[in-house]
mmCIF file of the N, C-alpha and C atoms, coordinates in Angstrom:
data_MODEL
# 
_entry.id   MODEL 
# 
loop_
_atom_site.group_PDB 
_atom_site.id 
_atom_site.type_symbol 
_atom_site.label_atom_id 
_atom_site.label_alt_id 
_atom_site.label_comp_id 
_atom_site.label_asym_id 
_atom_site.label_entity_id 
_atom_site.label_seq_id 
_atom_site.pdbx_PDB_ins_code 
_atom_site.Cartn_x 
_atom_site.Cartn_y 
_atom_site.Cartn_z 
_atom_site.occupancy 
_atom_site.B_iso_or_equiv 
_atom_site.pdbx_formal_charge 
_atom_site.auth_seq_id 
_atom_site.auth_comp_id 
_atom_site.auth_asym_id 
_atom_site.auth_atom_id 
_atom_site.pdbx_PDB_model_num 
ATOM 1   N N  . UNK A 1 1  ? 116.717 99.299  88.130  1.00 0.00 ? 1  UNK A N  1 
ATOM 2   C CA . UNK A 1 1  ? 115.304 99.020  88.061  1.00 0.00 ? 1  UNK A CA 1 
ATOM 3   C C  . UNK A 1 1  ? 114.992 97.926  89.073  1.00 0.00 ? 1  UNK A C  1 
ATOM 4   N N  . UNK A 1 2  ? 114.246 98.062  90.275  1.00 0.00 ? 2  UNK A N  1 
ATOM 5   C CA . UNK A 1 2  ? 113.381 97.176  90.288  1.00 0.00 ? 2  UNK A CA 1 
ATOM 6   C C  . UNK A 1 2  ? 112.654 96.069  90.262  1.00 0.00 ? 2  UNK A C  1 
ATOM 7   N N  . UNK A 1 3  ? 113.137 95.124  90.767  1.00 0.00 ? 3  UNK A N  1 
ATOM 8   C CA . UNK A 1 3  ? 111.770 93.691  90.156  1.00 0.00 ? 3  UNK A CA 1 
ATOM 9   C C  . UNK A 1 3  ? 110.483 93.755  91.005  1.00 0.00 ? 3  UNK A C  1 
ATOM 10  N N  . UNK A 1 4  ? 109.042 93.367  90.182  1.00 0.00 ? 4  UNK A N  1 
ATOM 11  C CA . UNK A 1 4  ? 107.914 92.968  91.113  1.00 0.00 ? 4  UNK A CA 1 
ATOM 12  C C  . UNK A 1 4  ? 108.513 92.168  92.561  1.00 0.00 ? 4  UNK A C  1 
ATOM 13  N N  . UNK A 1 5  ? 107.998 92.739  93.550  1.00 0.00 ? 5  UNK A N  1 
ATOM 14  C CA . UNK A 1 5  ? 107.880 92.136  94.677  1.00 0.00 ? 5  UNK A CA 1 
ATOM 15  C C  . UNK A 1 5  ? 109.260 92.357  96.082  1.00 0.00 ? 5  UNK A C  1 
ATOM 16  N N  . UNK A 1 6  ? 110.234 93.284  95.513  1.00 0.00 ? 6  UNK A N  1 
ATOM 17  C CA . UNK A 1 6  ? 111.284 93.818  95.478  1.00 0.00 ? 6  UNK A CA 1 
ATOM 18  C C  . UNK A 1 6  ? 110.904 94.880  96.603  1.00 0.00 ? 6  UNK A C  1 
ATOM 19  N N  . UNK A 1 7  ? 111.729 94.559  98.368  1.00 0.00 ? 7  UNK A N  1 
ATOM 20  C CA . UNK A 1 7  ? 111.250 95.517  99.281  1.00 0.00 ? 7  UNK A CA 1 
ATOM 21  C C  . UNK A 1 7  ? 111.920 96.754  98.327  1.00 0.00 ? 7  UNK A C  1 
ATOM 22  N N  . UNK A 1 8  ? 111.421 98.079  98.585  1.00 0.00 ? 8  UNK A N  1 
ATOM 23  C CA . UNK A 1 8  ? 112.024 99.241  98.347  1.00 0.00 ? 8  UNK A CA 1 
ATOM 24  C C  . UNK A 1 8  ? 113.035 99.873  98.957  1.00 0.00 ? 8  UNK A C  1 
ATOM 25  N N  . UNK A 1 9  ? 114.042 100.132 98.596  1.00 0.00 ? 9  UNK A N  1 
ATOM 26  C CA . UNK A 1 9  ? 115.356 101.046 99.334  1.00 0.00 ? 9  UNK A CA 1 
ATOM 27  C C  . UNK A 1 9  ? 114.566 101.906 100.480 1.00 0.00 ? 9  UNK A C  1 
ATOM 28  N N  . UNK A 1 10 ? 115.277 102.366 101.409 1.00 0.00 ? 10 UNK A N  1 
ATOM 29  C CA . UNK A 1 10 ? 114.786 103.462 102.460 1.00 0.00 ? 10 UNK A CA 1 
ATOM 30  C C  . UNK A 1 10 ? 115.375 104.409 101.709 1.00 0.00 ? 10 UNK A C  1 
ATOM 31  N N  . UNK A 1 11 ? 114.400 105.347 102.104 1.00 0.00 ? 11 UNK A N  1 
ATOM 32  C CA . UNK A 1 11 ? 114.794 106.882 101.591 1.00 0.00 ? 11 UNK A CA 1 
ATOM 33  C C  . UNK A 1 11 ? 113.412 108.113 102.513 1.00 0.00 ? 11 UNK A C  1 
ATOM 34  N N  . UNK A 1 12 ? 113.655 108.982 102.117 1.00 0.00 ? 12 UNK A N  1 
ATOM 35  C CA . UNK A 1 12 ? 113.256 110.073 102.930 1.00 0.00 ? 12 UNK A CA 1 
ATOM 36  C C  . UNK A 1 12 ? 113.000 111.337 101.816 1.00 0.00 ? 12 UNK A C  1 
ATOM 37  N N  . UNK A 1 13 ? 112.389 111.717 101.894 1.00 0.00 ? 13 UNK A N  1 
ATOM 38  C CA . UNK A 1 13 ? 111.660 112.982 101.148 1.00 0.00 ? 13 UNK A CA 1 
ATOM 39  C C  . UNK A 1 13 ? 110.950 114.284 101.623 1.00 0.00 ? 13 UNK A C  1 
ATOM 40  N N  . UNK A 1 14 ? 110.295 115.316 100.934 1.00 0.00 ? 14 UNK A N  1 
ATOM 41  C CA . UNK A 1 14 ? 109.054 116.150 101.659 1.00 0.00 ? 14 UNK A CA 1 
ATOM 42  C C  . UNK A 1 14 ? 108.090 115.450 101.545 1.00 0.00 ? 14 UNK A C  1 
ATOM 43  N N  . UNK A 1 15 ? 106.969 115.843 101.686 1.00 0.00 ? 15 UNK A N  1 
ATOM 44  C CA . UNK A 1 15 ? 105.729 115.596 101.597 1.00 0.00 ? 15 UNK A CA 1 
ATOM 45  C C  . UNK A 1 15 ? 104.958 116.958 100.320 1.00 0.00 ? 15 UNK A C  1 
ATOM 46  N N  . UNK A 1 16 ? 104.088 116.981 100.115 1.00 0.00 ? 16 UNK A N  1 
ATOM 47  C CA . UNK A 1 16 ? 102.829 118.011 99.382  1.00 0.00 ? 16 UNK A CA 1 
ATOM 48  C C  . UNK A 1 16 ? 103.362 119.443 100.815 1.00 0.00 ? 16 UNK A C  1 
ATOM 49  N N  . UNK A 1 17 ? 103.785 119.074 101.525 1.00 0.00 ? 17 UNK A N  1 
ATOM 50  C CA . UNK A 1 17 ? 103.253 120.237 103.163 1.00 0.00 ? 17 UNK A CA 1 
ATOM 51  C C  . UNK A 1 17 ? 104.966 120.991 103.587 1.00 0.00 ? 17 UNK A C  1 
ATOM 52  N N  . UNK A 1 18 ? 106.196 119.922 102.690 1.00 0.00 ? 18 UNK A N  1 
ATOM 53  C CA . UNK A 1 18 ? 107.278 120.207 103.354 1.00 0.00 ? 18 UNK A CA 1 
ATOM 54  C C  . UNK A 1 18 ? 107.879 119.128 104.118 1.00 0.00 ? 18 UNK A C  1 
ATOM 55  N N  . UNK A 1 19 ? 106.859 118.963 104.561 1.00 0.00 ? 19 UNK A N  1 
ATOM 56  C CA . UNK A 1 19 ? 107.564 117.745 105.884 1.00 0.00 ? 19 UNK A CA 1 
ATOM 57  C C  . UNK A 1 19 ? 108.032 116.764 105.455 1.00 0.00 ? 19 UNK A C  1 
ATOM 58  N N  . UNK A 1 20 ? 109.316 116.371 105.975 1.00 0.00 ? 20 UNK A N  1 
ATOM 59  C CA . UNK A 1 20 ? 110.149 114.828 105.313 1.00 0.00 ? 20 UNK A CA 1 
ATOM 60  C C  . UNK A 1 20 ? 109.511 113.787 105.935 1.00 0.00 ? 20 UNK A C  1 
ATOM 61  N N  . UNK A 1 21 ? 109.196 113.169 105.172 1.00 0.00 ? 21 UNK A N  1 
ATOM 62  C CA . UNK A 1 21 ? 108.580 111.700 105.206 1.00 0.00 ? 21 UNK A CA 1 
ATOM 63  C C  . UNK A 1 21 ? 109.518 110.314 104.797 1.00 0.00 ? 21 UNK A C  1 
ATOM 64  N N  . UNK A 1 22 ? 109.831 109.576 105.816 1.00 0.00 ? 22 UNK A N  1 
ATOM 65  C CA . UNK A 1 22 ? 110.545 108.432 105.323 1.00 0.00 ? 22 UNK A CA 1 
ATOM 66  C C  . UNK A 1 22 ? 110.132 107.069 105.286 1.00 0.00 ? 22 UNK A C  1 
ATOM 67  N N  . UNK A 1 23 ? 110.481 106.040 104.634 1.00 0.00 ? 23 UNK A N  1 
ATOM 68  C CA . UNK A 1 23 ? 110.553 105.198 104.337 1.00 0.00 ? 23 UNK A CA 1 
ATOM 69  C C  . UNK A 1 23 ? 109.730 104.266 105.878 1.00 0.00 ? 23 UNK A C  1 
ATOM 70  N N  . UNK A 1 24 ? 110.831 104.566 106.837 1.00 0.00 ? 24 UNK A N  1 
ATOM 71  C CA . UNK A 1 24 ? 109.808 103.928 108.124 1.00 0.00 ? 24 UNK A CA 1 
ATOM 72  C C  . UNK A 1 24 ? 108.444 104.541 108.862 1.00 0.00 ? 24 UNK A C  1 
ATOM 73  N N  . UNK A 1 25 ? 108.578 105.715 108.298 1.00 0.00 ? 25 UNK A N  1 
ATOM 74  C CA . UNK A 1 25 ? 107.240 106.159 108.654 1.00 0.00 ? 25 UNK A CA 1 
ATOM 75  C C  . UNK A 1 25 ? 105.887 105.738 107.928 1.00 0.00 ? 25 UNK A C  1 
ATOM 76  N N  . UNK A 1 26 ? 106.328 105.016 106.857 1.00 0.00 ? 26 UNK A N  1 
ATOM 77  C CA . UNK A 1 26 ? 105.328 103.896 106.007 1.00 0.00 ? 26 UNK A CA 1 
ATOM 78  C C  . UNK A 1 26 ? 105.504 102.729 105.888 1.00 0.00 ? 26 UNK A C  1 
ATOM 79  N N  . UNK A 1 27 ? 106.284 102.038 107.127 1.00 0.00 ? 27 UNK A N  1 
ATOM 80  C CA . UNK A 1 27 ? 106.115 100.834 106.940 1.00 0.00 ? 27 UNK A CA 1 
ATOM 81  C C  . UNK A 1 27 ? 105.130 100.238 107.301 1.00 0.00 ? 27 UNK A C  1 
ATOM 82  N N  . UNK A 1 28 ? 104.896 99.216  106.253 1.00 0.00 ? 28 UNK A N  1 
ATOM 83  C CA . UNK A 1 28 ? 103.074 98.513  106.787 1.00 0.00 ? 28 UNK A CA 1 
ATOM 84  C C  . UNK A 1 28 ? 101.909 99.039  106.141 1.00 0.00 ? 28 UNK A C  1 
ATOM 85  N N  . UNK A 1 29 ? 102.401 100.151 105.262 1.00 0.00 ? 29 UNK A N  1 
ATOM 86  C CA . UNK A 1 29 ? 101.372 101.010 104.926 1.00 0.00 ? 29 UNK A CA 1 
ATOM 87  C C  . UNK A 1 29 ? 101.147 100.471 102.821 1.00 0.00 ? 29 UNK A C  1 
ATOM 88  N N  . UNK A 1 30 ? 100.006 100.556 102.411 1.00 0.00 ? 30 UNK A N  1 
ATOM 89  C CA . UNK A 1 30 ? 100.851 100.492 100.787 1.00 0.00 ? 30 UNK A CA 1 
ATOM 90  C C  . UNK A 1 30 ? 100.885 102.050 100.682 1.00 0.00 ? 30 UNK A C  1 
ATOM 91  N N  . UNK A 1 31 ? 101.788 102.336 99.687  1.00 0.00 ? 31 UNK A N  1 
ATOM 92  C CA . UNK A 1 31 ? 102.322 103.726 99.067  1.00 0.00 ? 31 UNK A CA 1 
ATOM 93  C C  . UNK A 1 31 ? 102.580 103.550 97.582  1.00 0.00 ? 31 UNK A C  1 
ATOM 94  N N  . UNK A 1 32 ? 101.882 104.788 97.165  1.00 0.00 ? 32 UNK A N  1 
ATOM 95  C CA . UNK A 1 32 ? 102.427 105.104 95.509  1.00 0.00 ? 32 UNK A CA 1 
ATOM 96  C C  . UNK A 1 32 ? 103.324 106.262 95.659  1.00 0.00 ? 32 UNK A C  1 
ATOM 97  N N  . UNK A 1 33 ? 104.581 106.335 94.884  1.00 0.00 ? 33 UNK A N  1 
ATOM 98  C CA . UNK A 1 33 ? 104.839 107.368 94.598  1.00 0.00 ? 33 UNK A CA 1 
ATOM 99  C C  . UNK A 1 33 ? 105.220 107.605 93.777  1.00 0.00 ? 33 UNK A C  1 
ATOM 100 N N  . UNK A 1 34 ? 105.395 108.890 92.554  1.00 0.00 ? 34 UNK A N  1 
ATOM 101 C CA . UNK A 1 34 ? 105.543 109.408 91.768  1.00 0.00 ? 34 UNK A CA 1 
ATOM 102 C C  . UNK A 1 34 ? 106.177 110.668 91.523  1.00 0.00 ? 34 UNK A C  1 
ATOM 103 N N  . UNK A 1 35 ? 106.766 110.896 90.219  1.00 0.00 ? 35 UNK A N  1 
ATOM 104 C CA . UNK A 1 35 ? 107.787 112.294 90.486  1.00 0.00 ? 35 UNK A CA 1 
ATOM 105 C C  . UNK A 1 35 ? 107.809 112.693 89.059  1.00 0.00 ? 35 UNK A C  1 
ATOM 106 N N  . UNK A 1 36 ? 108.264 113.849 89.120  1.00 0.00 ? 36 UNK A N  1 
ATOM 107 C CA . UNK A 1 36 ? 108.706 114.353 87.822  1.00 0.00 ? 36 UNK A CA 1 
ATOM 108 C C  . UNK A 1 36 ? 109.816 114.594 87.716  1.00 0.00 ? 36 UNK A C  1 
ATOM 109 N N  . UNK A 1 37 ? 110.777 114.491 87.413  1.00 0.00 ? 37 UNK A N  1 
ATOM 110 C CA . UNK A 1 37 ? 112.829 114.301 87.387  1.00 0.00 ? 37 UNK A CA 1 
ATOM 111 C C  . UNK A 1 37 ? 113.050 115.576 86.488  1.00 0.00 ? 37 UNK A C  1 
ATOM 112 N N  . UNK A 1 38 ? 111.968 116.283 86.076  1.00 0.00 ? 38 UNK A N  1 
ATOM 113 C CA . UNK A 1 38 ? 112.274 117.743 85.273  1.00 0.00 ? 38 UNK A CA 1 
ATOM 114 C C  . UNK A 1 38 ? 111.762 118.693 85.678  1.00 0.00 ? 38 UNK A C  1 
ATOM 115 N N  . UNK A 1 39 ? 110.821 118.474 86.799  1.00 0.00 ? 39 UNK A N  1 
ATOM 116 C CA . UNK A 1 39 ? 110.187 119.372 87.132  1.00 0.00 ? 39 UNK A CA 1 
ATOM 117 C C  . UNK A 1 39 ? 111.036 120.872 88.104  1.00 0.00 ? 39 UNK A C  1 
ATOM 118 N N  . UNK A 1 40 ? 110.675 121.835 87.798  1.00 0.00 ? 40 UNK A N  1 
ATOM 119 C CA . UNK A 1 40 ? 111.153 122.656 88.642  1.00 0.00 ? 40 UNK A CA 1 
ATOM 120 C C  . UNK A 1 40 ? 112.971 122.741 87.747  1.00 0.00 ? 40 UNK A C  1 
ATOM 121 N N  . UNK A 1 41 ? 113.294 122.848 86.392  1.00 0.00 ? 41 UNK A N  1 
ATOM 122 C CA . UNK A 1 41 ? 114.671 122.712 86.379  1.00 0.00 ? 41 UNK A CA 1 
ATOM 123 C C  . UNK A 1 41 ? 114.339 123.044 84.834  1.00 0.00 ? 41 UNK A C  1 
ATOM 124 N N  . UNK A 1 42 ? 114.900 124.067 84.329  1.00 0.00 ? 42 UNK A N  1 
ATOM 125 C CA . UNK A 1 42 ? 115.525 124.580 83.148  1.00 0.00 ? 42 UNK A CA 1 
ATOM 126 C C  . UNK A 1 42 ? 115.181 123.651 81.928  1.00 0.00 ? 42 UNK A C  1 
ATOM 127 N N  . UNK A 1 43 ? 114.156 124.171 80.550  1.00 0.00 ? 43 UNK A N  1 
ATOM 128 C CA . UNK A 1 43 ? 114.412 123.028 79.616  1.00 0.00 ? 43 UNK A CA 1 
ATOM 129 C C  . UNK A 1 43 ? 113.075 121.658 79.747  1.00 0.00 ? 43 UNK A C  1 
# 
């Protein structure tokens, strides 16, 4: 977990479109992100 104020790990993902989006491609920027850890998976 986390503490307030805590830079965030780099990491890299899709986007809504596919496209991987990383960590330096938002630096400087604020960002929310959110997920579902069940989504798309059995149960």
């Amino acid at each position: 977990m986390l503490e307030v104020g805590t830079v965030a790990p780099a990491f890299s993902a899709p986007d809504q479109n596919g496209i991987r989006v990383s960590s330096d491609d938002l630096a400087g920027s604020w960002v929310a992100l959110w997920w579902y850890p069940k989504a798309s998976t059995p149960g």
